[in-house]
N, C-alpha and C positions, 0 to 999 in steps of 0.2 A: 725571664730568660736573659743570660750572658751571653757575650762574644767575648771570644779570646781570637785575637788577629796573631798568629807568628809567620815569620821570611826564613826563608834558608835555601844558600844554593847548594846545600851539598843532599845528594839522594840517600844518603844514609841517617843524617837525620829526620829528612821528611817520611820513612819507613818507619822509625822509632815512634815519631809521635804520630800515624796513623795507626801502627800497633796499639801505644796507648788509647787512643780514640778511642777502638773498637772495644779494647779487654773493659773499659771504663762503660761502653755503653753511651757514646758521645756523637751527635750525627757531628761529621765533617763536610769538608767539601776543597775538595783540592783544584786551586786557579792558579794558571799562568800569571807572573807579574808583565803586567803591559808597557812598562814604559821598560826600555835597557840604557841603561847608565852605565857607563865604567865610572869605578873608583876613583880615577884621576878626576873626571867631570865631575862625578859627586865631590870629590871634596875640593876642588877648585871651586866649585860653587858654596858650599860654606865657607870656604875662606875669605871670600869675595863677600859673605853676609848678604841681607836680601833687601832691595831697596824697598823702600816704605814711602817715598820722598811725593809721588801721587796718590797716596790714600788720606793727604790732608789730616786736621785736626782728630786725633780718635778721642779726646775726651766730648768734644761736640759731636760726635756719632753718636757717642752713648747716652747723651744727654739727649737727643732725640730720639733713636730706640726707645730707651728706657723713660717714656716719659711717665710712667706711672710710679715709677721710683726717682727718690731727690739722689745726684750726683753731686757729691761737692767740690 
């Protein structure tokens, strides 16, 4: 089995492609998006980039994860 995830605020295309669904023979399932974001926050917050500055070393993460595999 696949999943196909799509977003859209507009009610005409989520008609479109629950049409599709159904002529296809495709179970759906239509949810709310839970978090509301304006565009402005959305993209002030990638403009700002995401700090990573406490998740420490990632190659040492993976070399412990993975310890069944060599990391070089």
């Amino acid at each position: 089995m696949k999943r196909i995830i799509l977003e859209t605020d507009s009610k005409k295309d989520l008609l479109l492609i629950t049409e599709l669904a159904e002529r296809l023979k495709i179970k759906y399932k239509i949810e709310p998006f839970k978090v509301k974001v304006s565009k402005k926050e959305y993209n002030l917050f990638l403009d700002k980039g995401v700090d990573i500055s406490n998740f420490g070393n990632p190659s040492r993460w993976q070399r412990k994860v993975r310890k069944d595999r060599k990391i070089i």
